[in-house]
N, C-alpha and C positions, 0 to 999 in steps of 0.2 A: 611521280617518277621524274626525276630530275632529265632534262632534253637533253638533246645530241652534243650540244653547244659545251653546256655545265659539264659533261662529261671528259668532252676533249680539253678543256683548260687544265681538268684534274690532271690530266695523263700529259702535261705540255712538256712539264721540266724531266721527266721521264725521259720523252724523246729526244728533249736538246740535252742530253746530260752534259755535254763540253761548251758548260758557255764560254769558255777562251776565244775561240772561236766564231762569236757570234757576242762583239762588244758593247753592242746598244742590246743585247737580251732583257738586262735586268731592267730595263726602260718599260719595257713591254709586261715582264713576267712581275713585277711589284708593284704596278701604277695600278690601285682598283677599277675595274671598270665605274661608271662613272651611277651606270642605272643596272640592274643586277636582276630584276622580273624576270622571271622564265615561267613557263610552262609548271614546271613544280608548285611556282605559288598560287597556279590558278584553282580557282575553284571549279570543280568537275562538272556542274549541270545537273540538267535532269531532263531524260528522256523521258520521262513520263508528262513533261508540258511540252512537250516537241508540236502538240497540237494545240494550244492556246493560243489560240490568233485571235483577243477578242476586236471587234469592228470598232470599236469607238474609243481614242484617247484623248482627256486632255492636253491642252498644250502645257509646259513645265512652266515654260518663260513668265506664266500670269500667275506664278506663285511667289508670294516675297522672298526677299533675300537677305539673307545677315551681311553684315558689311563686309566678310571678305570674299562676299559674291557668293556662297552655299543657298540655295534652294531649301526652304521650310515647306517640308513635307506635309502633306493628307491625304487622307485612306481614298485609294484611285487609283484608276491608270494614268499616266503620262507620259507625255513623247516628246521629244528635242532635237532641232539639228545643231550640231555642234562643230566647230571649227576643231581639227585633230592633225596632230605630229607624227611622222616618225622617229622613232628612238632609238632604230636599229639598222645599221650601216649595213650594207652586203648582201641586202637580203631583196625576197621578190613582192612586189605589190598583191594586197589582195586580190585573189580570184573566185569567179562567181561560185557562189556557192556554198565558201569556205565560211566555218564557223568560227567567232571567235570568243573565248570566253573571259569572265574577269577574274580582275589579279591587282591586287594594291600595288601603286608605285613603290618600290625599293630600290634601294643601292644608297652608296656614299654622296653621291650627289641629288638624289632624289627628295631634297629637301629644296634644293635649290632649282630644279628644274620645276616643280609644282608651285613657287613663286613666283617664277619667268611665268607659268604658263596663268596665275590665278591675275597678275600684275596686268598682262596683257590687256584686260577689259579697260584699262583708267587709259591707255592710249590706243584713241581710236585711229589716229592717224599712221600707228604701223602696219604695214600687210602682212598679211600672213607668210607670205616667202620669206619675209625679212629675220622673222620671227622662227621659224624655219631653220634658217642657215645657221642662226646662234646655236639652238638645239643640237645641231650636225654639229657643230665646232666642238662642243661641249661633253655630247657622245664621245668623239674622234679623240678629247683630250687633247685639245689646241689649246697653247697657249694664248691667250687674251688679249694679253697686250698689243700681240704680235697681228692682230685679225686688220683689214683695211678699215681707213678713217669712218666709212660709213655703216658697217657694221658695229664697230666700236660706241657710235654713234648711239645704235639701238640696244645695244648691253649695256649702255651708262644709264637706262629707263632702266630696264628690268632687274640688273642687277645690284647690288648692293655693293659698296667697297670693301667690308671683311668674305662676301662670297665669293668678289671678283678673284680676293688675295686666296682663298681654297682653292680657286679652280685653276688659279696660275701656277699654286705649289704642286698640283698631279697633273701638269702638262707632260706631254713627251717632246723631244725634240723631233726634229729631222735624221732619221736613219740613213744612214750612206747606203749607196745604191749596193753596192759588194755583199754589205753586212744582211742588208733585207733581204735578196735573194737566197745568201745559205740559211736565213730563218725558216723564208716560204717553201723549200725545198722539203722541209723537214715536216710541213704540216699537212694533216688531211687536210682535201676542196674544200670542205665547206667552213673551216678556220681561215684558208686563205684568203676566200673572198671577204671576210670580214676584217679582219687584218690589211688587208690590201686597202678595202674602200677605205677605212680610219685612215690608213697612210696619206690617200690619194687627197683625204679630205683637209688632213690637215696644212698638206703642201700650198692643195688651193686657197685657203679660208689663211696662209700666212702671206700672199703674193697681196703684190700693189690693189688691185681687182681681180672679184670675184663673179661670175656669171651662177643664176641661178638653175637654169637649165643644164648647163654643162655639170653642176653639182649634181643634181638629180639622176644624169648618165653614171654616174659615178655610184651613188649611193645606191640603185636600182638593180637588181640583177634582170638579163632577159634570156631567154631560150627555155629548154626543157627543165623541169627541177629533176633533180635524179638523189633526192632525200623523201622515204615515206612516210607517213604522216604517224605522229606516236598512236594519235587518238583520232577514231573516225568522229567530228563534229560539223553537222548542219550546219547551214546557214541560222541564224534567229534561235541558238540554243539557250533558254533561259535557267540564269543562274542565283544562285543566291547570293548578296552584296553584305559586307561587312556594315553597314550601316541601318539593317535590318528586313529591309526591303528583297524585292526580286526585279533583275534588270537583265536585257540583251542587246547588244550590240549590233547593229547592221550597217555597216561600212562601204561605203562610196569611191572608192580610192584610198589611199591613203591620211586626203584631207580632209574629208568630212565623213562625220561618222552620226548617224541615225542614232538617237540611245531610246525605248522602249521599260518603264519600269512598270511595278504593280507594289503600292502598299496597302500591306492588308488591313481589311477593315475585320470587326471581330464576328464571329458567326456561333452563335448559339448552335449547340449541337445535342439532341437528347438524343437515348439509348434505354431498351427493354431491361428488363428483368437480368437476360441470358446476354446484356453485354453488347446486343447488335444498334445499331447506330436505324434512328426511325422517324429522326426529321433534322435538316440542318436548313435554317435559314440566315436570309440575308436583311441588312439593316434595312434597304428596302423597301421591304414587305414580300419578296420571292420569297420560296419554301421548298422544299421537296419533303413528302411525308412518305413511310412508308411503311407496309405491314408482310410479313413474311410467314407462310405456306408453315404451321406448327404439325399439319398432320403428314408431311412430308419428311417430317424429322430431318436433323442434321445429315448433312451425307457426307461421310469420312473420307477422307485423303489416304489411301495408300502410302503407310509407312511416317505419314507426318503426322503428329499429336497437335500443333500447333494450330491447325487451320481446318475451317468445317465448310460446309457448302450448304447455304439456302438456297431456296425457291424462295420466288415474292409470291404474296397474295395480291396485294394492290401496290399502284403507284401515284405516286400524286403531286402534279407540277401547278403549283400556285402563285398567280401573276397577281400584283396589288400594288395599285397607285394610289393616293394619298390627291384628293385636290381639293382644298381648301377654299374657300369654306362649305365649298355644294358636298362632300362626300369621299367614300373610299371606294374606288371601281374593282373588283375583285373577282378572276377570270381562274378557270379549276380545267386539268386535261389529268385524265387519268384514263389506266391500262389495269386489267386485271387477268391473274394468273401467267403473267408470262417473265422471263428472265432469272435470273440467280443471281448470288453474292458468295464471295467466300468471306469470311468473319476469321482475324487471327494475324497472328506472323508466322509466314511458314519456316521451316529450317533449313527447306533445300534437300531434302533427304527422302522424300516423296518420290512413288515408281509407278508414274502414270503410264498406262499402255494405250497403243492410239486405237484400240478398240472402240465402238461406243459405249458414253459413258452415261450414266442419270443425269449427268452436269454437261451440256453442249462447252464445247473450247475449251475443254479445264485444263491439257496440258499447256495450248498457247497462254494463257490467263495464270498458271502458275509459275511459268517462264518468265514470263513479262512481270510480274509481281516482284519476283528476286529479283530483275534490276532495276526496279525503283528501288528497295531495300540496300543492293550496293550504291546505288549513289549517294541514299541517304548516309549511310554509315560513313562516304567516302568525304564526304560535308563534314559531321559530326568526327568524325575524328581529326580532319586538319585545323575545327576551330577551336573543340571544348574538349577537355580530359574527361577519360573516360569516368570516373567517378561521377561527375557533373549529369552525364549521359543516363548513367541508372538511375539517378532522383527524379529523371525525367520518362522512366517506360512506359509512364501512360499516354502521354501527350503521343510517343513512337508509334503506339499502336494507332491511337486515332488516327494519324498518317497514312497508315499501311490500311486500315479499314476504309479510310475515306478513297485512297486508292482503289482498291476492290468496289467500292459501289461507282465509281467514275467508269469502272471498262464494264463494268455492270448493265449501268444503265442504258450505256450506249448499244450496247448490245441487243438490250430489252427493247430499244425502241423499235431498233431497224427488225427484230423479231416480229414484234410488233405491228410490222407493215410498212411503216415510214421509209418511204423509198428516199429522203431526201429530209433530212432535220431542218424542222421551221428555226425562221430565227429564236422563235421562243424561247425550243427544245433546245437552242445549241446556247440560249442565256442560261439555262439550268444548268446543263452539263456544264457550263464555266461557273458556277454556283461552288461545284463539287473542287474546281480545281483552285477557286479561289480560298475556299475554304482548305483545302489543305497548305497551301501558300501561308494561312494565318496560323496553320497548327506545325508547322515545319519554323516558321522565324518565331512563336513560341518555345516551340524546343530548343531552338540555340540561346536566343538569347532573354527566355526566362517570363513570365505572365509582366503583363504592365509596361511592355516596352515600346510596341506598337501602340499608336492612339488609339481607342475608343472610338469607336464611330458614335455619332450620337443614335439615340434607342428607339426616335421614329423617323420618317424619314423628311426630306428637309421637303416646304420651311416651315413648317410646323414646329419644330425644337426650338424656333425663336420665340416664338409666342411661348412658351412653356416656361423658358428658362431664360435667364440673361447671360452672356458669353454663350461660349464657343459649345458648351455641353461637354467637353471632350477634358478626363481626367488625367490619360500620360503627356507624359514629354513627347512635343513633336520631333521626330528625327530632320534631320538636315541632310542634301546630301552635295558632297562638293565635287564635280565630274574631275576636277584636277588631282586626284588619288588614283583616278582608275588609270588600267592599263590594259585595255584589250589585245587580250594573248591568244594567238592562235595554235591548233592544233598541229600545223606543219611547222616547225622548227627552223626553217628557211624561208618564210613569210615574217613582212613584219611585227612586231610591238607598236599600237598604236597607242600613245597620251592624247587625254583630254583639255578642251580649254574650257574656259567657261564663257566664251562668245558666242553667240548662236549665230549661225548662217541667216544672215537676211533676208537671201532671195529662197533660202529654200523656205525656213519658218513662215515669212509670207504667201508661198505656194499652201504650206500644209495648213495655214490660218484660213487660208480662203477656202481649202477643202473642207474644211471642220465646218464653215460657216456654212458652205451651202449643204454641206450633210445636214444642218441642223433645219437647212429654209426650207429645206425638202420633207423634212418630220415634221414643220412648220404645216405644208401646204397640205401632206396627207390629211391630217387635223383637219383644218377649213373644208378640205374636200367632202369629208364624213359630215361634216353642217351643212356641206351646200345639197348633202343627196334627201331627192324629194322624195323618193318611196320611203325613205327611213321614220321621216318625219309623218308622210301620212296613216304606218305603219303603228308608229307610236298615238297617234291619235285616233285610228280608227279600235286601236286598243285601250284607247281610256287613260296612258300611260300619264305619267304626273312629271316634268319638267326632271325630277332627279332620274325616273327610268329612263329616260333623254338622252338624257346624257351616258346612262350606263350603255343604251344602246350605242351612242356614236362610240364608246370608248371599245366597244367589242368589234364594232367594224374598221374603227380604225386601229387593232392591235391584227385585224387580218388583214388590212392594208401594207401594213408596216412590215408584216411577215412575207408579204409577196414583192414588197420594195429592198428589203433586208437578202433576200434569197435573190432579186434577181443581181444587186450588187456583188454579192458572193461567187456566185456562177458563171457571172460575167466577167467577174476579173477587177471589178470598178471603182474597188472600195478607194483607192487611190485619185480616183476621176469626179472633180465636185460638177463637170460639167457633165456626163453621163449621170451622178445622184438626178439631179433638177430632172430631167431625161425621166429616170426610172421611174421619178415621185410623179411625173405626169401619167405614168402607164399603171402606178397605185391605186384602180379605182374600180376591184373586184364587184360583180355583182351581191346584191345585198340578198341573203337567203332566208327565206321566210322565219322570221323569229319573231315571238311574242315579246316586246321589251320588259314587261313585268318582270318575267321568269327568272333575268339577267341578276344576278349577285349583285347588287349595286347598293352599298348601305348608304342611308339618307344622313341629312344633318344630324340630326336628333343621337341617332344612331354614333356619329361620327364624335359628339361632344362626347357619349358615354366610352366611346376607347379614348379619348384623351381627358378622362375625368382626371382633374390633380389636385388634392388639398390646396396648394395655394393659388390655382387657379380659380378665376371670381369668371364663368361665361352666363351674360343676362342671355333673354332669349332676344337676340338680334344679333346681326354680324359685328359684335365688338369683342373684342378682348383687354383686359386691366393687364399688365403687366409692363415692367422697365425695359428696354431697349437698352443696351449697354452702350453709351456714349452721347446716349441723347436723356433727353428728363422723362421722368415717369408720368406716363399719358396716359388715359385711354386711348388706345388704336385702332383703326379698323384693322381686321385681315390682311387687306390687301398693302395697306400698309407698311406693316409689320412686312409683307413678302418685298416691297422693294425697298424696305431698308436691308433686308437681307440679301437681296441685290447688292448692293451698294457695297455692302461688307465686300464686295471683291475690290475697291479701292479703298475702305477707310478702317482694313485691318479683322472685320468682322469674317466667318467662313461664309464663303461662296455658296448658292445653290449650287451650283456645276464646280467643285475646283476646276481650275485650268479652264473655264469659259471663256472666249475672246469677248473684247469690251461691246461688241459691237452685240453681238447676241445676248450677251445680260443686259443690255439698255434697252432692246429691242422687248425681249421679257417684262422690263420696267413697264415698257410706254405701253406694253397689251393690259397693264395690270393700272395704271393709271386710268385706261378707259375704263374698267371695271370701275374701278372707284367712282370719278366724277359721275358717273350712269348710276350708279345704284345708289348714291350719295342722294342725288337728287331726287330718285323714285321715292326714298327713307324719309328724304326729310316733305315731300308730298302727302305720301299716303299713310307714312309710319311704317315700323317692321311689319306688324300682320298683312298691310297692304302688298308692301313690298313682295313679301314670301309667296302672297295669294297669286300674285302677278307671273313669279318667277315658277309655280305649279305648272303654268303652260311650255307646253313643248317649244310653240312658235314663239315664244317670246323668249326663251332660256336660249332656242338656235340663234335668233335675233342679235343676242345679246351678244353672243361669239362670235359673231362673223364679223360686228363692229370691231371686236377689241383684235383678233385675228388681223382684220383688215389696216388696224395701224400695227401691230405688230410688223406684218409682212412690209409694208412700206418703209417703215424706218431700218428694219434690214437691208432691203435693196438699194435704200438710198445711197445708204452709209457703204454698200460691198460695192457699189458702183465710183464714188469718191474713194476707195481707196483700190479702184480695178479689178475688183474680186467679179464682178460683170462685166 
């Protein structure tokens, strides 16, 4: 829907029909605006992730860059704080609350202000005001020339001679005071203020000096707003981005702007016989399995053919870590007989009565379905022709199904009893939303566009394979296109730079870090607890059920350190994490460790059997290292050259890990090495292994590598004031 704004230009020369009268009009009414974004071009969202808050994102800034500063993308979350413009004269500062969504930079000059704004990073010495004011001049349609010596100054950096000669030729002058008033007389409030502030801007940005705060009075509206907003949008409404991805904007003022992405990684999805969707996992090792209620039969929708209602039979949340080379810890929650699914695309033509019904919620749940379907449609139709759309109806349904088991499951839980979703449960249910995330940017823009996640989970895929594992093209993504467009039409348009805020990035780096010492210490904590240990011994347990036990107590650690950050508000706070992870230290409830899923080595070589893999029985592996010469490796090895790959091109365990936390991972895996190096080349493998059998000597062993772990963390967060 085109905004308030784009409306009243159409309707201008309407109202001034006598331009005789009004001799600087044609100044105004044929000088293009310079940036032309509106609301029209944004893309609409989606209510259906209005609740995807996942807790943990990389940082962006630790992912390479092409040279004109774009971000090379991998399947993850990521977060940035970003230095941001306004682009839009007249208008009121963001307020809390307000949503804003995206929208590619356009207009006639939006060639040249995405240059200003990409150019910006190769001079460190401009501020951000400075940088600022050109923006407003260029808005406003100031002549250039005409701008003070020190301004001038900083547009001979950023701009170009043939863009400087563009933006001189669609300057306007100076309106006579007479002339402008029987303009402004003639137009609606909310064209005046913006017309006015251009006016006000360019007078100032032509005089001897310039003040930057007095501009900002100018360009700023203040008091009540008295325009309604087209479209009611949240705060953090996420949207789809032309460059494949899914991104939200969270905005600070109008100078700095929070940006939030998710690219997807790919999610295996199988389906029954009759079409229903019955396990979707994650690269991982997460899962959700499920079997559905046949003797319950489909239960029909009133008046809609499209759409049927199951019952589940069972449900099943599958948690799988991958650690190299002790094993795969593998933890199973499952619920039976409770919850439902609708299977289908409805029409909207269903006449649910709020009677009871054999389906609890079915009318809130078929309401809410339809508008995820309009927003889909409302996506799909502003990016691809419809033709495009129909080659693609299966991928839509998968969408709209995957949809239906997300309010599904939720629902089954809290059915279910769960007065309060463990972290676990709410890592599944973001399984679901992730997964539709990757089946929604397949549908636009077509299989093979999004990378591949590699097929186990890392770092194991190095030892396998050499490179990156990963067969598409990485996307890129460059914040200087965007244009965070708000839902009110009298708030601004924010552009992006590609400079990151210093003090905040280093706020949210040292958050990341201590989120991460705090997951750290959980860990060590579950090594240091004595019952667990004596538990596993008075049970006969072998050094791998050891471990499966710690890794069970500490995924209920994690769950109560995870939940208390959520409910407290914290996840923002690295000083409350350190805090919470101290209070992480549940009592350990009688468990036999045997019983624990925990598959052994042996076990672990047979899921990564590979024709061209050569594993002797010891901890070695044959295979090339991409950049380095073909060795035999150890393990651990292999794990911190994969490390490493966050500086020498190779992918990261963690995308977006800070340096400080992948080196820290290095140095715990380096004591692995020199220690077990030593025991091998003592006693030999059967020695070694016979050794590593014991509980106390496997806890032993952790708490060593742990113990410099955590030290070279604190070191390092304390040199750079993160303590």
């Amino acid at each position: 829907m085109p905004d308030w704004f784009e409306q009243s230009i159409g309707k201008l020369k309407d109202i001034l029909v006598d331009t005789q009268k009004v001799p600087f009009l044609d100044q105004i009414l044929n000088a293009e605006t310079p940036v032309t974004t509106s609301l029209s071009d944004a893309h609409k969202g989606f209510r259906f992730l209005d609740d995807f808050n996942p807790l943990f994102f990389g940082r962006l800034r630790y992912l390479p860059r092409t040279p004109d500063g774009a971000y090379v993308l991998q399947p993850g979350l990521f977060e940035i704080y970003l230095q941001s413009y306004c682009i839009k004269a007249g208008t009121y500062r963001p307020s809390e609350g307000e949503g804003y969504l995206y929208a590619p930079l356009k207009g006639p000059c939006s060639d040249i202000i995405q240059n200003i704004l990409r150019r910006s990073q190769n001079y460190p010495e401009l501020n951000q005001e400075d940088i600022q004011m050109i923006l407003w001049a260029i808005i406003a349609r100031t002549k250039m020339s005409d701008i003070p010596p020190e301004s001038q100054s900083v547009a001979q950096k950023l701009i170009t001679p043939d863009e400087m000669f563009r933006l001189n030729g669609g300057a306007i002058g100076l309106i006579p005071e007479e002339a402008f008033e029987i303009l402004m007389n003639k137009l609606p409030p909310q064209l005046q203020d913006i017309i006015a502030a251009e006016a006000q801007i360019r007078e100032m940005m032509t005089g001897a000096q310039v003040d930057f705060e007095s501009l900002e009075q100018v360009v700023f509206l203040t008091g009540e707003r008295d325009t309604p907003r087209v479209q009611e949008i949240p705060r953090g409404r996420w949207c789809y981005h032309n460059g494949g991805f899914f991104i939200r904007y969270l905005p600070d003022g109008y100078n700095l702007m929070q940006i939030q992405l998710y690219v997807p990684e790919q999610f295996p999805i199988d389906r029954d016989p009759k079409g229903r969707i019955v396990s979707v996992a994650q690269p991982n090792g997460n899962k959700i399995e499920l079997t559905y209620n046949d003797d319950a039969g489909p239960i029909n929708v009133p008046s809609d053919d499209g759409i049927r209602g199951w019952k589940f039979r069972s449900i099943r949340f599958i948690h799988q870590e991958v650690m190299t080379p002790k094993g795969v810890f593998r933890q199973e929650s499952e619920w039976h007989d409770i919850g439902w699914s609708f299977t289908g695309v409805p029409s909207g033509s269903a006449k649910i009565e709020t009677r009871p019904s054999a389906l609890p919620d079915l009318k809130n749940r078929y309401t809410t379905i339809l508008g995820q379907i309009d927003d889909l449609n409302a996506l799909i139709d502003k990016v691809k022709p419809k033709r495009e759309r129909l080659s693609r109806q299966e991928l839509f349904e998968t969408a709209i199904n995957l949809g239906h088991l997300s309010y599904a499951l939720h629902s089954a839980l809290v059915e279910g009893g769960a007065e309060k979703l463990t972290a676990s449960m709410q890592e599944h249910l973001d399984l679901l939303k992730k997964a539709w995330q990757y089946t929604v940017s397949s549908l636009i823009e077509g299989p093979g566009v999004t990378i591949p996640s590699n097929p186990l989970p890392l770092p194991i895929t190095l030892i396998l394979q050499s490179g990156t594992g990963n067969s598409g093209t990485a996307p890129t993504y460059d914040p200087s296109g965007d244009v965070a467009t708000p839902a009110d039409t009298s708030s601004q348009r924010i552009a992006l730079s590609n400079i990151a805020s210093a003090d905040n990035e280093k706020k949210a780096g040292c958050n990341t870090s201590k989120f991460l010492l705090a997951g750290t210490l959980i860990t060590k904590y579950a090594y240091e607890n004595e019952s667990l240990l004596k538990l596993a011994q008075n049970n006969h347990a072998d050094g791998f059920q050891y471990q499966g036990a710690v890794e069970y107590y500490k995924r209920k650690s994690l769950d109560d350190f995870l939940a208390h950050m959520c409910n407290e508000g914290t996840r923002n706070d690295g000083d409350a994490m350190l805090n919470a992870a101290e209070q992480a230290r549940p009592e350990y409830t009688e468990h036999d460790p045997s019983s624990i899923p925990y598959v052994g080595r042996e076990d672990l070589i047979k899921i990564l059997r590979d024709p061209n893999l050569e594993m002797p029985d010891q901890p070695y592996c044959y295979k090339p290292v991409t950049g380095y010469p073909a060795a035999a490796v150890t393990t651990w090895e292999a794990q911190i050259y994969y490390n490493k790959g966050l500086f020498f091109g190779f992918p990261p365990i963690f995308p977006g890990l800070p340096a400080i936390d992948a080196n820290a991972i290095i140095e715990h895996e380096k004591q692995h090495k020199s220690s077990y190096g030593e025991k091998i080349r003592k006693w030999g493998s059967e020695g070694f292994w016979k050794y590593m059998k014991d509980p106390a000597n496997w806890r032993e062993e952790e708490l060593r590598a742990y113990d410099v772990q955590i030290s070279y963390q604190k070191r390092w967060m304390k040199e750079f004031d993160c303590l």
